[in-house]
C-alpha positions in Angstrom: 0.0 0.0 0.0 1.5 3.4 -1.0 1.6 6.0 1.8 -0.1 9.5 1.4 2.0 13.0 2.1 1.5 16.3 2.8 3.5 19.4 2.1 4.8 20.1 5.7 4.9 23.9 4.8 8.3 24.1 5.2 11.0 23.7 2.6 13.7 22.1 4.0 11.3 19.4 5.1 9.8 19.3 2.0 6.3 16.3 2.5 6.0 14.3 5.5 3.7 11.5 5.7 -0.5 12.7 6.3 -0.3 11.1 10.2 2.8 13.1 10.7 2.6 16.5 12.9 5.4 18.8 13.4 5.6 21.1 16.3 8.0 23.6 17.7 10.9 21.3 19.5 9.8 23.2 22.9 6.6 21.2 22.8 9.0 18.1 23.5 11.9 19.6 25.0 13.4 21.9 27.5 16.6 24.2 27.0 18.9 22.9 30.6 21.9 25.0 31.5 22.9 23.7 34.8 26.4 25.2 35.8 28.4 22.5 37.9 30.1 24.8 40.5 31.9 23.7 43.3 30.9 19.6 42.0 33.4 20.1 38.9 36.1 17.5 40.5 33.0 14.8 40.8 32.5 14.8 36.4 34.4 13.5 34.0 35.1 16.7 31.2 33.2 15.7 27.6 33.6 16.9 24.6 31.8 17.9 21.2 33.1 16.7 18.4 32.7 15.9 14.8 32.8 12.1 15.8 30.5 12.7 18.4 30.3 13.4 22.5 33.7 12.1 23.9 35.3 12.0 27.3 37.8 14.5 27.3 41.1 14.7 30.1 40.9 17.6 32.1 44.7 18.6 31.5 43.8 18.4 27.9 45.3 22.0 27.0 44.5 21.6 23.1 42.2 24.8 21.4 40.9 27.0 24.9 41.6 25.9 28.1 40.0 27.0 31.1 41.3 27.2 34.6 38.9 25.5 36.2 35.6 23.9 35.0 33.3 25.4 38.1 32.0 27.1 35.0 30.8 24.3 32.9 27.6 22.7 32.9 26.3 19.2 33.4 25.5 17.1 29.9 23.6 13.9 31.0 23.3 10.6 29.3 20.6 10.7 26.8 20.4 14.3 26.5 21.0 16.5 22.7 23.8 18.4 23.2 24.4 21.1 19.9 27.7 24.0 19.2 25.4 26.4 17.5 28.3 29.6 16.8 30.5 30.8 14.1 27.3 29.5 11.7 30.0 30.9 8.8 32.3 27.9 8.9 29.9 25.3 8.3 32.5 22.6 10.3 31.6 24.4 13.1 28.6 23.2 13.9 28.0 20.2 15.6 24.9 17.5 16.8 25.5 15.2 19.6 23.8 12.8 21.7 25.5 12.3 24.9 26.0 8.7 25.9 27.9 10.0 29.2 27.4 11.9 31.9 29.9 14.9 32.5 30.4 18.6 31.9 30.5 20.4 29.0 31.6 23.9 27.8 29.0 26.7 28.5 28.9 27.5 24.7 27.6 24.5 24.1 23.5 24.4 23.9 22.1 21.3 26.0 18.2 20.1 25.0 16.6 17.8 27.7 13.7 15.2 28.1 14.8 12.6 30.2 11.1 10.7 29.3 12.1 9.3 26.0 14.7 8.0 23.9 16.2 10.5 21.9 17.6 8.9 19.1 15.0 9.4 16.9 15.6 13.9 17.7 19.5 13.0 17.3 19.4 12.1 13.8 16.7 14.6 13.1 19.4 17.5 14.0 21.9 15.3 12.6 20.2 15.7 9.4 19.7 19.5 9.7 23.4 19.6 10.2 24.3 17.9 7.5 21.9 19.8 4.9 23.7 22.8 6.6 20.4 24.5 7.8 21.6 25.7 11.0 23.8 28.0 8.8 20.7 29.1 6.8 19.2 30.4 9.7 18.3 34.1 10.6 16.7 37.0 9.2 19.7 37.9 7.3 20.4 34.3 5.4 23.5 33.3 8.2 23.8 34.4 11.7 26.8 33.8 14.2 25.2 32.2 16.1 21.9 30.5 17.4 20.5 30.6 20.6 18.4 27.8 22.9 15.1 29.8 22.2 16.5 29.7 18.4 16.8 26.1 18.6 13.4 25.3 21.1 11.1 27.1 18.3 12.4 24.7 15.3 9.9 22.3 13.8 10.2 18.6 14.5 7.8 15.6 14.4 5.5 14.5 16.9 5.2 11.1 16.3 4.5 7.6 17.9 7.1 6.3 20.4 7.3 3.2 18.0 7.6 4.9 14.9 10.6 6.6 16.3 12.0 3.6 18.0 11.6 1.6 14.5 13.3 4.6 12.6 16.3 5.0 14.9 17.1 1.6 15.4 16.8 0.9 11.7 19.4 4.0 11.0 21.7 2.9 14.4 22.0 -0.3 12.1 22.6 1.1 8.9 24.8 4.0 9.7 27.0 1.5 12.0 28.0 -0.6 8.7 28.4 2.3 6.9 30.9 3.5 9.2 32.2 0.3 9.1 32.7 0.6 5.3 34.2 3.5 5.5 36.6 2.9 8.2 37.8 -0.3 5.7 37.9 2.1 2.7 40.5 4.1 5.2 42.1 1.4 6.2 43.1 0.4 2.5 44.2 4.3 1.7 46.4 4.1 4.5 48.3 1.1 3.4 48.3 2.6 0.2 50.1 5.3 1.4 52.8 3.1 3.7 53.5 1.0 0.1 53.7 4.0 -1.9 56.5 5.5 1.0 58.2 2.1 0.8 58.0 2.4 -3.1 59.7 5.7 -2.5 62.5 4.8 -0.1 63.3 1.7 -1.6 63.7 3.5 -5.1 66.0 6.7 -3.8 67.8 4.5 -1.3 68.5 1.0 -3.5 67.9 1.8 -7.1 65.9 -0.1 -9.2 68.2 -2.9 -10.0 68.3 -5.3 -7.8 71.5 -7.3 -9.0 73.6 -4.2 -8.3 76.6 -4.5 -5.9 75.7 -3.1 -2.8 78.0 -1.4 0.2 77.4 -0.1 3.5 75.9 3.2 3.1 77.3 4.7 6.6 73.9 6.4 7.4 72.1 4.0 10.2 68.4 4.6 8.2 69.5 3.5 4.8 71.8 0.5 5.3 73.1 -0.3 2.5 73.4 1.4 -1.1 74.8 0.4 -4.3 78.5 0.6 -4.8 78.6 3.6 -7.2 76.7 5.2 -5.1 78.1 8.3 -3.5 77.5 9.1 0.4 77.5 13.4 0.5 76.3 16.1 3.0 73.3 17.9 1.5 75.3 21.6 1.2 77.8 20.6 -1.6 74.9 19.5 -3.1 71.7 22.4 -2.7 71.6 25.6 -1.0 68.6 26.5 1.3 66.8 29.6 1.1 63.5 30.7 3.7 61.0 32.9 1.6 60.0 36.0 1.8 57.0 37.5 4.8 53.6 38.0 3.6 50.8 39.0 5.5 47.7 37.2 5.1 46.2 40.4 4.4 48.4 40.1 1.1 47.3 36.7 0.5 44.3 36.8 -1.9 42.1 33.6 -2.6 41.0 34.6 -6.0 42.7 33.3 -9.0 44.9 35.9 -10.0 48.3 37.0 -9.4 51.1 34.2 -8.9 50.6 31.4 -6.6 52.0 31.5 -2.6 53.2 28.8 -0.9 53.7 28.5 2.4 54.9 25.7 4.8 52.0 23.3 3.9 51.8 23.7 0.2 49.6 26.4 -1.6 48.2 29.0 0.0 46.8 31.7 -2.6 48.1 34.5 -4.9 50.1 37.9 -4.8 50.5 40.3 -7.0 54.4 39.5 -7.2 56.4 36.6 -7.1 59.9 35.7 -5.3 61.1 32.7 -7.7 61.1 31.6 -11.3 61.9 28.3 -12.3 61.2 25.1 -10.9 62.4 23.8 -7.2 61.7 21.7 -4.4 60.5 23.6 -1.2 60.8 22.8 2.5 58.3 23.6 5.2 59.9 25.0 7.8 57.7 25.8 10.5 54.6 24.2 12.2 53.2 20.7 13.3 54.2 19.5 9.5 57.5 21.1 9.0 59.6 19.1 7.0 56.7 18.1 4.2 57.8 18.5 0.6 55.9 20.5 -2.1 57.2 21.4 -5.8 56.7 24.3 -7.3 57.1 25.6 -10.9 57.0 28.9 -12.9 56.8 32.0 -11.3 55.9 31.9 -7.6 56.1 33.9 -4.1 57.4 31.1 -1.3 56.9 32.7 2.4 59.3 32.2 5.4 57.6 29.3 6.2 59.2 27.7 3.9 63.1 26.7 2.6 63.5 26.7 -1.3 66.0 24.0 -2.6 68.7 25.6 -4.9 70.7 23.3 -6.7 74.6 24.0 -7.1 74.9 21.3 -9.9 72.5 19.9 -12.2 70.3 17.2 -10.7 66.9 15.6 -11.0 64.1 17.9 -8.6 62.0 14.8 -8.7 64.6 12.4 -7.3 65.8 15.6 -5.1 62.4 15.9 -3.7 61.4 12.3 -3.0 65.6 11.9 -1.2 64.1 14.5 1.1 61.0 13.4 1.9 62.3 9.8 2.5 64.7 11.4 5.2 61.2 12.4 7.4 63.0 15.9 7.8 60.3 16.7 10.6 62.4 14.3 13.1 64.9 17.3 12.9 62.5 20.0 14.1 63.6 22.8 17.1 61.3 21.7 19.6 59.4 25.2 21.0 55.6 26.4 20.8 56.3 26.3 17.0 58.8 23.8 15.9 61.0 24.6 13.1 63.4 23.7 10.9 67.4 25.1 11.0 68.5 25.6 7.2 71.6 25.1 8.6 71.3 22.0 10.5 69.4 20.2 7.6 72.4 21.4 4.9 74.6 19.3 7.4 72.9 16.6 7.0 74.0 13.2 4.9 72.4 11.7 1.6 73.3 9.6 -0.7 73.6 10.4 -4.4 73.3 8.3 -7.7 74.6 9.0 -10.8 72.5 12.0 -12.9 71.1 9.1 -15.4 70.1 7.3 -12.6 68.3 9.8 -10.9 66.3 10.4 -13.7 65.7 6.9 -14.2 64.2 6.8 -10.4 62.2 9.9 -11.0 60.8 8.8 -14.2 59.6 5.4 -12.5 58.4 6.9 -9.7 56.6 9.5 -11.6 54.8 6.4 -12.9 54.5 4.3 -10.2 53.0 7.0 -7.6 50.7 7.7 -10.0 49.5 4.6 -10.0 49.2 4.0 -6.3 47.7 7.8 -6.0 44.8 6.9 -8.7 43.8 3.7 -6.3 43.4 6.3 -3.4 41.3 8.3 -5.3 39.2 5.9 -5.8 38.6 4.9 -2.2 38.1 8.4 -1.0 35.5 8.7 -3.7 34.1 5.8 -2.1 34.1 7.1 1.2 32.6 10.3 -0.2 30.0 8.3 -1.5 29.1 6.2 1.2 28.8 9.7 3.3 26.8 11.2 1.2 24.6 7.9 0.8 24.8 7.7 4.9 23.2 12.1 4.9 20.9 10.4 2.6 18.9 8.0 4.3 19.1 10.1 7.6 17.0 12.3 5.5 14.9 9.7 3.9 13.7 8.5 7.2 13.2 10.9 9.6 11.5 12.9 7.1 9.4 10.3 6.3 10.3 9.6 2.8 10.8 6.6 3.3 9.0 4.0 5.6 11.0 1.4 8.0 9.2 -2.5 7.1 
């Protein structure tokens, strides 16, 4: 028997089934904002996340950090728990449903009905967040921020306790083996990524002929190396260079001017550029210091990063991938904001094949990576899938669309 709808009179809802009603979510719950005080030492300190509500240690000083937590308030187990500010970066917002007890940050917003199960609500706010209608809230298309009595006066369905058991437990089900899915499509990109490294460091470290005589390289990471081979410290080999300061003021994001990059990669344009040609670059500063980028053409590099400059003609490729093998973030200045010494990475030891060689390793590992990077592409396209197929029947259901059998 085909089910009969009705236009729910609101767009982002779209029809709902003719038994459904929607009310205003203060008809079913109540905003809570209990501030723990002097009891702070008696809860365990949660956390919103995009993974959900997690326990969080106390000395945990990562992003703000309070003093103390008399400020905080008390999430219970069972209760909707939402981040509701900075509604302009859409990864901002956040849904939870609290399988813990503990206290939270006062920013967050805490909804309470402690005579249901609130699965059912979870996902409907789960599915608002993912259709990014928080952020389309407010006279003025997006706000800042919403507020409790924002949240309490939003539409959701009244509906039978079983209806709403059937449809959670049904999506508890199907959203666990979708994470599953996707947690195995990870999995794979992640070896991918070890046996492309080992593809790497076996090609700039051995060659690619495995009959070759071999010798003791000298360096304790490489072992051993083929015997024309030549063992030599990286300055008689490059010069390194930091970039030039740029504000982020002078940083534009529109696709014009030359490109900037910075100690992770790309970063935008400027009306000027630093360097013409093609070289490796260093990042210098930060949790990733040490990561490799190329760069080609004409190009402004920042001081967050170290430009390679040859003093003898070699292969960027094979210069590129040699440094990235040698996991130059091990050699970071530990402080607030590690960092990398020019100097005390020109000191260090690498070994060097003959030019023809190098271009024979960059040439196969131009093809080889390319390979390996084409089978990761296709399992995060997966994982994109399966995400957007996972927003998808959140919607379906607790909308109504579709009926649980």
């Amino acid at each position: 028997m085909s089910r009969e709808f009705k236009n729910s009179g609101v767009d982002w809802i779209g029809e709902i089934p003719v038994q459904w009603e929607l009310v205003p979510t203060k008809r079913i719950f109540k905003g809570k904002k209990k501030i723990v005080g002097d009891e702070s030492d008696n809860y365990e300190r949660l956390a919103l996340t995009l993974n959900g509500v997690i326990k969080r240690n106390k000395d945990d000083n990562e992003g703000l950090q309070p003093e103390q937590f008399n400020g905080y308030q008390v999430l219970e187990q069972n209760e909707l728990v939402f981040k509701l500010i900075d509604l302009q970066n859409i990864k901002t917002s956040r849904v939870g449903l609290s399988p813990y007890t503990g206290i939270v940050s006062p920013a967050y917003i805490i909804l309470s009905n402690s005579e249901v199960d609130n699965r059912f609500y979870y996902y409907w706010f789960t599915d608002m967040y993912n259709r990014c209608i928080f952020n389309q809230m407010g006279d003025d298309g997006v706000r800042s921020a919403l507020n409790v009595k924002d949240l309490l006066s939003i539409p959701i369905p009244h509906i039978a306790e079983t209806i709403r058991n059937n449809i959670a437990n049904f999506l508890d089900k199907k959203c666990s083996e979708i994470d599953e899915m996707v947690v195995l499509q990870e999995k794979i990109i992640e070896e991918l990524k070890a046996y492309k490294q080992s593809v790497i460091t076996e090609a700039v470290t051995k060659g690619l002929n495995p009959d070759v005589p071999m010798k003791d390289s000298g360096i304790e990471w490489i072992d051993s190396i083929p015997n024309h081979w030549v063992v030599r410290k990286m300055k008689s080999i490059i010069d390194l260079k930091s970039g030039s300061n740029l504000t982020s003021e002078q940083i534009s994001d529109k696709d014009e001017g030359y490109p900037v990059y910075g100690g992770n990669g790309l970063r935008g344009t400027f009306v000027d550029y630093s360097n013409e040609g093609d070289y490796v670059l260093v990042g210098r500063q930060g949790a990733l210091c040490g990561n490799i980028n190329y760069a080609s053409g004409k190009f402004w590099v920042t001081e967050h990063a170290l430009v390679c400059y040859p003093k003898e003609n070699i292969v960027l490729k094979w210069l590129g991938e040699s440094l990235r093998t040698m996991n130059l973030n091990q050699y970071s200045i530990s402080a607030a904001q590690p960092g990398l010494s020019a100097e005390r990475i020109k000191n260090l030891y690498m070994v060097v094949p003959p030019l023809s060689e190098q271009q024979e390793i960059a040439d196969y590992l131009d093809k080889k990576c390319s390979e390996i990077d084409s089978l990761i592409s296709i399992k995060q396209s997966k994982i994109e899938s399966l995400k957007e197929y996972k927003k998808s029947i959140i919607y379906e259901y607790v909308t109504g669309k579709k009926e649980v059998i």
